[in-house]
N, C-alpha and C positions, 0 to 999 in steps of 0.2 A: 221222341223225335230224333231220326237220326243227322248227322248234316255233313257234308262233304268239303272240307276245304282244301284247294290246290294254291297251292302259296311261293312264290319267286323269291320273298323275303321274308324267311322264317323268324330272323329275329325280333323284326315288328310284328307279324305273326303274334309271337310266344310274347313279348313284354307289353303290346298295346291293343290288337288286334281284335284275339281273344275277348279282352275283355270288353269290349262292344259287343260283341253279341251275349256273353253270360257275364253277370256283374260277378258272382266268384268261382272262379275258375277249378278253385279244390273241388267241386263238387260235381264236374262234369269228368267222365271215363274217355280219354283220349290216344287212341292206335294211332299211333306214330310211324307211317311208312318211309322206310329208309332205304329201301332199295335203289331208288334213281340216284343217291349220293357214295352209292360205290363206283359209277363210271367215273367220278371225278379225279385228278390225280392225287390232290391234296383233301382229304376227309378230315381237315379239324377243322369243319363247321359243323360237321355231327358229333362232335365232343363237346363244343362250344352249344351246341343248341340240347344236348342232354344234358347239362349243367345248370344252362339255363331252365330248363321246364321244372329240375328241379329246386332251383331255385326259388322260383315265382308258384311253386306250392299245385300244380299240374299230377295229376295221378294218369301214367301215361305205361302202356306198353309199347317197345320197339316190336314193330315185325315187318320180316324180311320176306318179301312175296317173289321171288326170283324161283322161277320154275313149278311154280303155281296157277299160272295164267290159262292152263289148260285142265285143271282141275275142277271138279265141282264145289266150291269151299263151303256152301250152306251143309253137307256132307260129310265133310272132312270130321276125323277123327280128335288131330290135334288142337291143343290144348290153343296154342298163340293164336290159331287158324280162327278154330272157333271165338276168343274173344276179342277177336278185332269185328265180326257180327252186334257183337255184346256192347262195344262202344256207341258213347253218344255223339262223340265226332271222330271221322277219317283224317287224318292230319299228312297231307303230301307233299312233302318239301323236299 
């Protein structure tokens, strides 16, 4: 099952969230999109929420989808590209 989450607050997200839908979290593949948090001026909530994930035991890849929107990604060669397909949840914060 794949599932999509769009989240405004990652922190509850990452510490409570989560685990309402999967009771432990180590065991779910979780793509971590980070792209909408480079327009921000200040970026240490995505220090503070990589920390976090690792923290709370999350098996998580970042990837950066900026200038990919016009791509085919089911297609795509790359490695990041491809396993963000591979994950069980899209995580967009």
């Amino acid at each position: 099952m794949k599932t999509l989450l769009l989240a405004s607050n990652g922190r509850y997200v990452i510490e409570k969230g989560m685990k309402l839908l999967f009771p432990d979290v180590s065991r779910i593949k979780l793509a971590w999109i980070t792209t909408a948090g480079k327009g921000a001026v200040n970026q240490d909530h995505l220090e503070r929420h990589r920390a976090l994930l690792e923290k709370e035991g999350y098996h998580f890849e970042e990837i950066d989808i900026e200038g990919k929107m016009r791509m085919n990604w089911k297609s795509c060669s790359r490695t990041r590209t491809r396993s963000m397909w591979k994950a069980g949840i899209l995580f967009i914060s």
